[in-house]
Each structure stands twice: as C-alpha cells, then as structure tokens.
C-alpha atoms as one frame of an Amber mdcrd trajectory, in Angstrom:
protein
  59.260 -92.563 -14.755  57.405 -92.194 -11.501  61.062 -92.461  -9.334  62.334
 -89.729 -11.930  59.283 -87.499 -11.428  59.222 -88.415  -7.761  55.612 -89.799
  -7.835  54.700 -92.986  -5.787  53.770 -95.531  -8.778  50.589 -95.251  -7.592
  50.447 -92.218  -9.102  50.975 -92.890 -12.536  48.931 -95.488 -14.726  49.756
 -96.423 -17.715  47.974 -98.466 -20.961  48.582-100.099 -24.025  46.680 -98.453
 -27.386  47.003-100.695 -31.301  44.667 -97.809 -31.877  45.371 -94.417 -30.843
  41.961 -93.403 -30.792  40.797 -95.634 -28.110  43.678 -93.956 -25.502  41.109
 -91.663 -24.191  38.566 -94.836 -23.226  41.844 -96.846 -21.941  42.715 -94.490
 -19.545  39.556 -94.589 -17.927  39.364 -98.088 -17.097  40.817-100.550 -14.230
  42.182 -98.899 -11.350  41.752 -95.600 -12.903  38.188 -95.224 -12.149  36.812
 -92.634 -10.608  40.029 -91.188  -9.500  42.847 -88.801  -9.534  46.153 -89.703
 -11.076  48.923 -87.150 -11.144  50.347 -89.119 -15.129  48.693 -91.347 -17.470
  51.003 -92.567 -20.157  49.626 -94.372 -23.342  51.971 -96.914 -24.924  51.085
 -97.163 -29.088  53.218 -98.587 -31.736  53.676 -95.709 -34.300  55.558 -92.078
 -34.079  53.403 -91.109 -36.677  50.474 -90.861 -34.059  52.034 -88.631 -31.456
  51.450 -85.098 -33.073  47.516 -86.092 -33.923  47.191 -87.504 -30.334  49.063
 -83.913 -28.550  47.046 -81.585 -30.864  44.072 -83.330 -29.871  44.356 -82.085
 -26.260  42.828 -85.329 -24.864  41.518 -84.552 -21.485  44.434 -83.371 -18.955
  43.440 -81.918 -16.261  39.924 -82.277 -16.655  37.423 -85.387 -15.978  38.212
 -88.390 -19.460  35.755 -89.364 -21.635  35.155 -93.215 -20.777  33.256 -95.204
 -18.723  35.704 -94.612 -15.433  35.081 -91.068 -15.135  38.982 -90.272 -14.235
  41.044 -87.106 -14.274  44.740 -86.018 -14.927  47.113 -83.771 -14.535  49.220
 -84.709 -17.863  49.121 -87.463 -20.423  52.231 -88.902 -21.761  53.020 -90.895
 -25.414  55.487 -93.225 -25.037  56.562 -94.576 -28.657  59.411 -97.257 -29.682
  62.377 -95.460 -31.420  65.447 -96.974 -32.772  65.085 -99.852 -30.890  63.837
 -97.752 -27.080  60.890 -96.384 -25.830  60.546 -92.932 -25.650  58.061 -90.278
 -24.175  57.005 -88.905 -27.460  54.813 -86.045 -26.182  52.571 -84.744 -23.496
  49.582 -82.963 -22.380  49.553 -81.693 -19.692  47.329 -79.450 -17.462  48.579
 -75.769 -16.620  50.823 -75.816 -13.687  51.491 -79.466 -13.599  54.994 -79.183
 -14.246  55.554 -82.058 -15.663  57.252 -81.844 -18.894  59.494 -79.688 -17.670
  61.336 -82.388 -15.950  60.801 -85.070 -18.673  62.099 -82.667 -21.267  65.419
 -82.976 -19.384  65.278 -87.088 -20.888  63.037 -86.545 -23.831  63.905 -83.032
 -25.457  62.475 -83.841 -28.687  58.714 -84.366 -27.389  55.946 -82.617 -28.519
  54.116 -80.681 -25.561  50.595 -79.123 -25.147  49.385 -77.497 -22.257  45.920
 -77.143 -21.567  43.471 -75.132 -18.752  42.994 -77.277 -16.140  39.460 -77.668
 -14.894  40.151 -78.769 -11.418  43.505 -77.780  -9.777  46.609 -80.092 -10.721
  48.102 -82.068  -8.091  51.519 -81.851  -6.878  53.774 -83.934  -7.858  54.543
 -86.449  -5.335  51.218 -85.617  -3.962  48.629 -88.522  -2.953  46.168 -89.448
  -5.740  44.273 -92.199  -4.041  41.311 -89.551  -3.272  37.938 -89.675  -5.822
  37.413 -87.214  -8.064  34.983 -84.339  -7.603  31.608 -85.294  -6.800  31.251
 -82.703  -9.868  32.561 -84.952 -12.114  30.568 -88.286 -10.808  27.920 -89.553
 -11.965  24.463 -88.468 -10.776  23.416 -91.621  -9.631  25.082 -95.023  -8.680
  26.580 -97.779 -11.449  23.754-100.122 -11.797  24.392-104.004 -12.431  23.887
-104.446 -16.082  22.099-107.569 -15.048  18.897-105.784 -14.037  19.229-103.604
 -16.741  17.106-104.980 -19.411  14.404-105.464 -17.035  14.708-101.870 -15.932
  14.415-100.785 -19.170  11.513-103.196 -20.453   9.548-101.843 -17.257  10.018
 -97.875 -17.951   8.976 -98.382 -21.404   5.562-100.082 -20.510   5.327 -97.315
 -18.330   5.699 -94.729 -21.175   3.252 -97.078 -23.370   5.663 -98.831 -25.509
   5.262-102.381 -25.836   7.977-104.668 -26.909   8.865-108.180 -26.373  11.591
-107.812 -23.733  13.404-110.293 -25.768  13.666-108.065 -28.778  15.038-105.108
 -25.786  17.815-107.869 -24.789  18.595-107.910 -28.305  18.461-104.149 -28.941
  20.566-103.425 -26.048  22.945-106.408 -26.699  23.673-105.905 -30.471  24.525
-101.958 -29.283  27.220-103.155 -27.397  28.885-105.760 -29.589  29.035-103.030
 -32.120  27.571 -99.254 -31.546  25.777 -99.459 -35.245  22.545-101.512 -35.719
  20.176-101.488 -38.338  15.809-102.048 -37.387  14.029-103.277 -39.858  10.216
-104.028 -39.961   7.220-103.184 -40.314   6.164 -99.206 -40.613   4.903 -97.651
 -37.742   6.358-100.303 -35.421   8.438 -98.395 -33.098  11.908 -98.809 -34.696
  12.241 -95.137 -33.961  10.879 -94.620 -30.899  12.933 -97.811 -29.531  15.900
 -95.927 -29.871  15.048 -92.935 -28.966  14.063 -93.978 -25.965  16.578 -95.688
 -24.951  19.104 -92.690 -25.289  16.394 -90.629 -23.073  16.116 -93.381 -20.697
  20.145 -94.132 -20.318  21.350 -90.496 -20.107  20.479 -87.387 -17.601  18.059
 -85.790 -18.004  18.224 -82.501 -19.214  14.771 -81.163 -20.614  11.089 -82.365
 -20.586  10.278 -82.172 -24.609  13.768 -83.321 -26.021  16.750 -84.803 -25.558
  20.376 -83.775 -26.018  21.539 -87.178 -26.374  20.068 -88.094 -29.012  18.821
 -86.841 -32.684  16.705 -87.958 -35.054  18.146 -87.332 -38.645  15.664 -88.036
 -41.792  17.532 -89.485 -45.149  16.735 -87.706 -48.239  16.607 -89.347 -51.630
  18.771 -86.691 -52.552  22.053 -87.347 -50.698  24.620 -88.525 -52.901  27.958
 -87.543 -50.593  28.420 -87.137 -46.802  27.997 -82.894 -46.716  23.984 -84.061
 -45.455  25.760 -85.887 -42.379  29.074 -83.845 -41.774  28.663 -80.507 -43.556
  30.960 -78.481 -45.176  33.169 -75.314 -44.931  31.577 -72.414 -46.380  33.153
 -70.922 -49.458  32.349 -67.775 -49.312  33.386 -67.137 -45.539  37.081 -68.660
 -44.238  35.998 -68.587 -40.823  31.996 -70.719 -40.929  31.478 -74.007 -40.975
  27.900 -75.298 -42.165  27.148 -77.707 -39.081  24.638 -80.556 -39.952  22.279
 -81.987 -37.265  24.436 -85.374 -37.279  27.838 -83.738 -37.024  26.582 -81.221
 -34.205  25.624 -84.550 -32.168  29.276 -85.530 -32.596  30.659 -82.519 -31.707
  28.323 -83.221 -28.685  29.529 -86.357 -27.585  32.993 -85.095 -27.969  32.708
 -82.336 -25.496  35.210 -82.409 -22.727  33.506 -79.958 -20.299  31.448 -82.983
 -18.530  31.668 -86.692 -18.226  31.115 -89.286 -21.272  27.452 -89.526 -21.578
  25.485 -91.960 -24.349  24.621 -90.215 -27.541  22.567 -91.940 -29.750  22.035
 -91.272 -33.602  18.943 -92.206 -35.344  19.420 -92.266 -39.299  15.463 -92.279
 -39.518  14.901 -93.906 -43.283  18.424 -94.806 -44.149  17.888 -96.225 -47.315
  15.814 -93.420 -49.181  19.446 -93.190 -50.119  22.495 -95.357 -50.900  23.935
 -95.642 -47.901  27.437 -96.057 -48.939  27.179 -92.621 -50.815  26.762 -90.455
 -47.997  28.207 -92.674 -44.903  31.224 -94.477 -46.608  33.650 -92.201 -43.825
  31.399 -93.307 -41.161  31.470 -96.974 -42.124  35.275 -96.790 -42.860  35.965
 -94.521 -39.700  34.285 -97.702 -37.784  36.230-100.766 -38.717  40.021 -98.428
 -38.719  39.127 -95.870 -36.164  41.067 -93.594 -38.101  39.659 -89.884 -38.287
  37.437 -88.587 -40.540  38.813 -85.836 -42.379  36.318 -82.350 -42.416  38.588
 -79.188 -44.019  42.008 -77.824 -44.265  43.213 -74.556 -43.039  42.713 -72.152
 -40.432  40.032 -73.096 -37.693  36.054 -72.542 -38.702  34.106 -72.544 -35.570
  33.800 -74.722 -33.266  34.788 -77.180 -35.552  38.140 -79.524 -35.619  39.680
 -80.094 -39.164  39.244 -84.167 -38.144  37.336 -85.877 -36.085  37.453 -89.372
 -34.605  34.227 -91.235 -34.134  33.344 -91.042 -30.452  33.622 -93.719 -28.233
  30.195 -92.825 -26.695  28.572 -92.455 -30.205  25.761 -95.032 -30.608  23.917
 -95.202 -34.148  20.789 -96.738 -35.616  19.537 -96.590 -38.918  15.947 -97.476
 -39.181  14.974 -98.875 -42.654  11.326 -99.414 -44.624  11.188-101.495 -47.673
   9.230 -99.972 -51.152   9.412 -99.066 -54.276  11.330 -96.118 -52.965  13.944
 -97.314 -51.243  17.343 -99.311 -51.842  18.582-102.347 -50.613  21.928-102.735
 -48.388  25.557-103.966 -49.384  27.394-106.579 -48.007  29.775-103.702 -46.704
  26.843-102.263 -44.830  25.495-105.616 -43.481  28.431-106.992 -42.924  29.441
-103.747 -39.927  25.362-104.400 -38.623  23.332-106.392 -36.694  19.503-105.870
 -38.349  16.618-105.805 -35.601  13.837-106.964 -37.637  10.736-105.420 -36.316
   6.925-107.172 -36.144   3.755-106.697 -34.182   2.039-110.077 -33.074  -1.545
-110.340 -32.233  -1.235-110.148 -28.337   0.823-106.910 -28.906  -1.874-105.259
 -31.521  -4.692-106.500 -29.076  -3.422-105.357 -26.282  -2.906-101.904 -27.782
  -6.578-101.756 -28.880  -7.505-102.243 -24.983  -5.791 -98.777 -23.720  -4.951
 -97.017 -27.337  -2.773 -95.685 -24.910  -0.255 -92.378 -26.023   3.507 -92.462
 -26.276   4.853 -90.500 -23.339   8.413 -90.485 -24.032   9.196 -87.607 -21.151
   8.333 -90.380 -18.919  11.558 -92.354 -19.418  13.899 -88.855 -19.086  16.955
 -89.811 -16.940  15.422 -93.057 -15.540  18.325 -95.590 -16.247  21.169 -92.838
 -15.736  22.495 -95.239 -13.347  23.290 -97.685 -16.039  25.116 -95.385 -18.268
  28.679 -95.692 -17.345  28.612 -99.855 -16.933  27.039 -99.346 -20.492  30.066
 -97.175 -21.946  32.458 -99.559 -19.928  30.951-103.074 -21.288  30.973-101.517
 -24.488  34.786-101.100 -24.729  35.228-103.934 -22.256  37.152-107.933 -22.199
  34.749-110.029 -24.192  36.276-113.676 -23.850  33.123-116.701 -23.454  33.366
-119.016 -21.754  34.446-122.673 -22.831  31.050-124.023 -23.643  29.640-121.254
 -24.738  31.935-120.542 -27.681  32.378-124.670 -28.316  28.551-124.425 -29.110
  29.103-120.676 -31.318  31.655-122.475 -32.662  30.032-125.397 -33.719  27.173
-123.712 -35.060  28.708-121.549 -36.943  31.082-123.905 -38.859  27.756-125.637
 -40.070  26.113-122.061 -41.085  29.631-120.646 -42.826  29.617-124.211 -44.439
  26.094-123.712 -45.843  26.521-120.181 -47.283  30.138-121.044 -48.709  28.497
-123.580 -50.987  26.275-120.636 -52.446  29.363-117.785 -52.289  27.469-116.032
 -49.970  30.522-116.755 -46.893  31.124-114.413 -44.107  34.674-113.295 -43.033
  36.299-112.345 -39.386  34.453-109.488 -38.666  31.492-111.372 -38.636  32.226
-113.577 -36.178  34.171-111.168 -33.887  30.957-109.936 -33.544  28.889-113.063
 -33.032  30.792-113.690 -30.192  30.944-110.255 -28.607  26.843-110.421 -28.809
  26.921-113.631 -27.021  29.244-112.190 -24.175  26.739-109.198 -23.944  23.385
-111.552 -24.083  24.674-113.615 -21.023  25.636-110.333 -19.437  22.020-108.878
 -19.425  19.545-111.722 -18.991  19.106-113.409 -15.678  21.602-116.214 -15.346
  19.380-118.705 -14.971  17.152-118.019 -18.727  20.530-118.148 -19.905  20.529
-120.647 -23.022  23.593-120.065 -25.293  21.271-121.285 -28.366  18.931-118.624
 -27.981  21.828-116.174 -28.440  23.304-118.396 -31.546  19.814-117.936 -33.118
  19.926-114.147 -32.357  23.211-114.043 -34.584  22.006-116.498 -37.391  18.612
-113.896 -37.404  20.610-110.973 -37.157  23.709-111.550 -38.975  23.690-114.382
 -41.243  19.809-114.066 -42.619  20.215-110.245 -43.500  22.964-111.125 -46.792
  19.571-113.629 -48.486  18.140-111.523 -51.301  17.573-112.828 -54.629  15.718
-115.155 -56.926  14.057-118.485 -56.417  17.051-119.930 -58.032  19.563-117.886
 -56.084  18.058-118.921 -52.917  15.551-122.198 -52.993  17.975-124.365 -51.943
  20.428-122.282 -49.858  16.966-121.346 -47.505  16.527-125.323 -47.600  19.486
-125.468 -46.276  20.012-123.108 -43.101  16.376-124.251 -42.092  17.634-128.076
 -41.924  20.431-126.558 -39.636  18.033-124.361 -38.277  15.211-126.824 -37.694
  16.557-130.331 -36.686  17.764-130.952 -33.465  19.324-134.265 -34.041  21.313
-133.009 -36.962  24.415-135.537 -36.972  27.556-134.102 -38.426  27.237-137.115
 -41.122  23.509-136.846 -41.340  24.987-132.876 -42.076  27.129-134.461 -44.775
  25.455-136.811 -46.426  21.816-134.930 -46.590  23.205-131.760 -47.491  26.427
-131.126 -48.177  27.230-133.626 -50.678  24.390-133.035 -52.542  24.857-129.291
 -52.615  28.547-130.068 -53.912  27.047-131.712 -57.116  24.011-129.518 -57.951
  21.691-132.011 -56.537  17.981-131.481 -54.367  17.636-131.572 -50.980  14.674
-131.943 -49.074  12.219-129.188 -48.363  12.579-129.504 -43.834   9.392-127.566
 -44.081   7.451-130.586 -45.689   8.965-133.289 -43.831   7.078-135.252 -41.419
   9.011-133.897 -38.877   8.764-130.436 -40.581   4.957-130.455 -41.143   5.134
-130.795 -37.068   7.434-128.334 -36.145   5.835-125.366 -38.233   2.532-126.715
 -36.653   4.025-126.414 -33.225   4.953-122.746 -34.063   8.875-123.773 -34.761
   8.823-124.121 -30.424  10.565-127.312 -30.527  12.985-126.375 -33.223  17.260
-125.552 -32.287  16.577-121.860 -33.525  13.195-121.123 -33.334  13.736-117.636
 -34.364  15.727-118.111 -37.306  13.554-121.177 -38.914  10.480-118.986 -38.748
  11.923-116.368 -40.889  13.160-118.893 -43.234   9.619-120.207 -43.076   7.911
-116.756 -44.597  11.190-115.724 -46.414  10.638-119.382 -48.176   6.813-118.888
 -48.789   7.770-115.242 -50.181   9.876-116.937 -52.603   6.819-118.275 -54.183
   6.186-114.902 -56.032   9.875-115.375 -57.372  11.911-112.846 -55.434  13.032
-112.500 -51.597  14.589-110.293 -49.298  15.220-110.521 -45.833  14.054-107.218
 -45.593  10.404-106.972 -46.210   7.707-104.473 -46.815
C-alpha cells in the first residue's frame, strides 16, 4: 500500500485488532508515539465491523486517544474477503486524498471524511517530525517506578494517610483491570482514595473540582441502567436526558484533546443490585462490544452506541448493613476488592494534627505519569519465568481448595492474577520486590471476596486456605494427605489457627506466615464465624 500511495513505509503503520474497539489505543502505541503518520491501517477479522468502526470517525486527522498521543491523516480497515485482504473502509482527514487513490483497488469501501485539526500531510511527505507541542503532554512521561512513591508523598501532603502498600495495590489492581471495588470500614477514605488519584494523575483544570473524575451516589431505587446512562426523552425527538455517569463518558471520549484518565466513583454501589443497573457496563467490559443508548435520528451530543473508553477507570465503593446487598460472583469475579481498615498508628497519628483534607493540593501533580499509566494499562503483560512458576504454583493449591467446596474460579480470574503481578513488580522498587507479597494481594483480593455463608458452608473451606495460607513448609504430600484427602471424604481437618505452630504465628501478628495478608483475614473472617454467618465484606 505505501508503494501504491507513494508513501515511504515509514509513513504508514499498521496493527492487528481481535477487538475492534481497542484500534483507537493500538494505533497509538510502538513507533507511533508521539508522531505524525500520513496512514494507519487496522487489520480485524470480521466485515461486519467496518461500517461501526467508519461511522465512528476514530481520530483522523486529529491527535488518537491512547497512551502515544499520535495523529493521522486517514485510517484504513483492512478485512479478509473470499480468501484476500481488502481495505474495507477509511477515514480520512479533509484533503488527505487518500481514498481517492485506494478507491481505484478497493471500490466497494466505505469512506468518511472528517475536519482535520492540524493540516494533513502530503502524501509522500516526511512523517518522522513530532506532533504539535499542542497535542503533547504538559509535562514529561514519568517512570512508573517512582510513581507510587510520588503518589503516597502528595497524598500525605494533602492529609491523607494510607499505607503505601494499600496505594501499590490501588494503583496496581487499576491497571490489571480499570474496575475495582473498596471495601471497609465507613469513613475510611475509600472515596477520597480515588478521587484523588484522578486529581492527582490528570491536568489540572480548576481549584474546587475536577473534570476527570465524578462522584456518582447509588440509590436504593435503581432497578435498570437509565440512573447511569439516561434515556431519550419521549416527549422531544431531538433531547437526550444525560446522567452524571454517562456525561463522564462522553468526556473521556472527546476527541478535541489528548486521552486523559477519567475516573468513576460509584459512591455506595450496593444500596442497589448492582447487576440491575450496570449489567451493560459489566458485559460491555469482558466483550468490548458497545453499549447500545437509542435508535433514530441524533439527540444531542449523544451517539446512538457507545464503547466503553479505553481511558475510563471505575470504582465502586461499598458499606456493609442492613441496607445494603451483597455482590455476585459475576460482579466479583470482573473486580479486585480493596478492603479498607484504619490501624492504631494511622488513628493515632490522626489525633496528633486532626489535620483537614486538602484535596486541591494534589491538582495536576502526577500529570507526568498519565500517559505511561494509559499505556501500561493496555500494554504486554508476560512474567517472568519464576514469577509465574510461583503464581502458578500457588494458585493450583488455592483453585484446588475452593474446587472441593464448588466455590472454583475460571480464566478470567487468573488472567487477571497475573496481569496484577506484572503491574506490582512494575511499581515497587525492584529490590522490595517479593513475588509472594503480590500472590497474597490476589488470594486477598480475588479469591477471599467469593467466602460468604454459614459456619457449615465455610468452617472448613477457611481451615483450609489458612493452612495454605499459613504454613510455609507446606509439602505437596503434606498438601495431600492433611487436607485434601480428608476434604474428599467429608472428614476434619485441623484448625492452623490452634496449632502449635498456629498459636505462634497469630501471636507473631501472622509476620512469619507465606501470606501474611490473606491468613489475617481468614483469622477475623474465622472468629466472625462464631456468631454463625460470614462475609468477606464486613460492617
């Protein structure tokens, strides 16, 4: 294509898309970066995808959402048919003059042409120059390395204190999957946490508030997704009733600037069933197909579909009454849960300063960080040998456990396990790195969440993952013999919190256990069961 348009190959880049919807975030990666290219050209697998890909526009001629920040003068589809590849459609930027010449091949494509923001380079023209200093970023890409600390630092500043080990999980468990769920106890900071971190990633843009993100309180009363992505007016063709969550889509869809991080905070997310009024978000997730809005003629400013943005972060904070309702496995099973808890150097230290939240204070501070944040995100996520031989081990013994009690996990699951173990090494200095403190962040987050039930639902099964949990020198036959053998016939095992060796290691504060984090929650989720009933989520 680039001899027939007479473009240097340099010129033109071109990608591979399973999923259409991630062409816009592909395009803006590897040598693309932060430069002009005359042609991009997506490769995907189905015709059926060209028409929704050209009607969206996409970017050409104007700066792509993604991490990379680039710019083109036209965007080409190129789809197998009968057996060839074909250039299915284009958009292109007005006065590229591109698909003029490719229609001569390819008469049957679809074409779109679009305003271009910046002018459109001649064909045959050089490309190798940045784009417009208008279109970079305000400040220089940060190594995600330093970011944690970064972070953990601005937010003392602002007088929130958190464990920078629960901030390498927050910002950790965002990027192996842009939905988490924080749990804990009320009044906590769940909330502020994440809004925070949306001021403190993105521009700033205005002392009291922040584009970026919104904070959207669940009512008991939603039953269907017109409280999160409105509804077209009845009674007037042309309107559009915009809801606070859908207008921060429509946000972090906007092609006028560069891909910034938008964070939404589902403040109280189970006041309602959540799979009532977010089943197209959760389903929108896993396919990335688009979530259907209306049909007919355009209302406002809003698209008939919309896919989920790439830059779209969410976080559903969650309290636990009377009140409230407990997650599904099909909620849980797309989340990791931040569990939330205020020790007594945290409460004391509080009482020294009773110091006031200045959240202003953090405005625009990490911008640097934000496009190596987008870019991990969407990024290669392979471990290393060890490191996934020890997920990998762990994880058979944990998947063993919670099979016994038909309580297994599936793929999904550990896609994601392993994604937040890339991410984990990626933000912590290199040499605090201990792959079993990142294992124990995944049993915590991941595996613990799904335990809810009865003392004879869950005596055992706790019993269980605390053994695993607990002792270090855990043989696979000691593994066999002590617990899954017995569990296979109905029989008792042994209560690891009464052991000798037990007694000691609860004494010690669980420091000496393989996952310290996880055992201590089976510790107080096992001394809750006492009153008959657990959840992971508590009051």
């Amino acid at each position: 294509i680039s001899t027939h348009l007479s473009l240097r190959p340099d010129d033109v880049y071109m990608v591979s898309c399973a999923r259409p919807n991630n062409l816009n975030i592909r395009l803006t990666q590897g040598r693309a970066q932060h430069r002009h290219q005359v042609l991009g050209i997506g490769v995907i697998p189905n015709v059926s995808d060209v028409q929704k890909i050209v009607e969206s526009g996409l970017n050409a001629g104007a700066s792509f959402i993604g991490p990379g920040n680039a710019q083109y003068d036209a965007v080409a589809v190129v789809v197998p048919v009968a057996g060839k590849w074909e250039v299915g459609g284009i958009v292109e930027g007005s006065a590229s003059g591109i698909s003029a010449t490719l229609r001569q091949d390819f008469p049957h494509m679809l074409v779109r042409t679009v305003p271009a923001k910046n002018p459109a380079a001649a064909p045959g023209a050089s490309s190798s120059s940045a784009v417009s200093s208008t279109l970079l970023p305000s400040a220089p890409a940060a190594d995600l390395g330093t970011m944690v600390a970064a972070f953990h630092e601005a937010l003392k500043e602002s007088q929130l204190i958190f464990p920078e080990e629960l901030v390498v999980r927050f910002c950790a468990s965002l990027l192996a999957r842009r939905f988490i769920v924080l749990t804990g106890l009320s009044g906590s900071g769940k909330t502020k946490l994440a809004e925070a971190f949306a001021r403190w990633i993105t521009p700033a843009a205005s002392a009291t508030s922040s584009p970026h993100a919104r904070i959207v309180p669940v009512g008991a009363d939603w039953t269907n997704s017109e409280q999160v992505l409105g509804y077209p007016d009845a009674l007037d063709p042309k309107r559009y009733e915009i809801r606070p969550t859908l207008d921060l889509l429509l946000s972090a869809t906007e092609v006028s600037r560069q891909p910034q991080v938008h964070v939404l905070i589902l403040d109280e997310m189970n006041l309602s069933h959540v799979e009532r009024y977010f089943s197209e978000f959760l389903s929108a997730m896993e396919t990335g197909a688009p979530i259907d809005l209306y049909s007919g003629a355009p209302r406002d400013r809003v698209p008939t579909s919309l896919v989920l943005p790439e830059n779209l972060y969410i976080a559903g904070t969650v309290n636990v009454d009377e009140t409230t309702y407990l997650f599904s496995p099909k909620v849980l099973d797309r989340a990791n849960v931040i569990e939330f808890r205020a020790d007594e150097d945290q409460i004391f230290g509080y009482l020294e300063t009773f110091g006031s939240v200045d959240l202003t204070a953090l405005n625009g501070k990490g911008v640097s960080y934000m496009s190596p944040f987008l870019e991990a995100t969407h990024g290669d996520t392979t471990l290393g040998s060890d490191d996934k031989e020890a997920v990998a081990d762990a994880f058979r013994r944990v998947f063993r456990v919670m099979g016994l009690f038909g309580r297994e996990f599936g793929f999904r699951t550990l896609r994601d396990v392993g994604r937040y173990v890339y991410y984990q090494k990626l933000l912590i200095d290199p040499a605090k790195w201990d792959v079993r403190d990142a294992i124990d962040a995944q049993i915590y987050q991941r595996v613990l969440p799904r335990l809810h039930g009865s003392r004879n639902q869950l005596q055992a099964l706790i019993w269980a993952l605390a053994t695993v949990c607990m002792r270090s020198g855990l043989s696979d036959a000691s593994f066999e013999s002590e617990l899954v053998e017995p569990l296979r016939r109905g029989a008792s095992i042994a209560n690891p919190f009464e052991t000798t060796e037990g007694l000691n290691l609860v004494a010690g504060g669980f420091a000496s256990t393989v996952y310290p984090r996880s055992a201590e929650k089976l510790f107080r989720m096992n001394r809750k069961l006492r009153d008959g009933f657990v959840s992971f989520m508590e009051a």
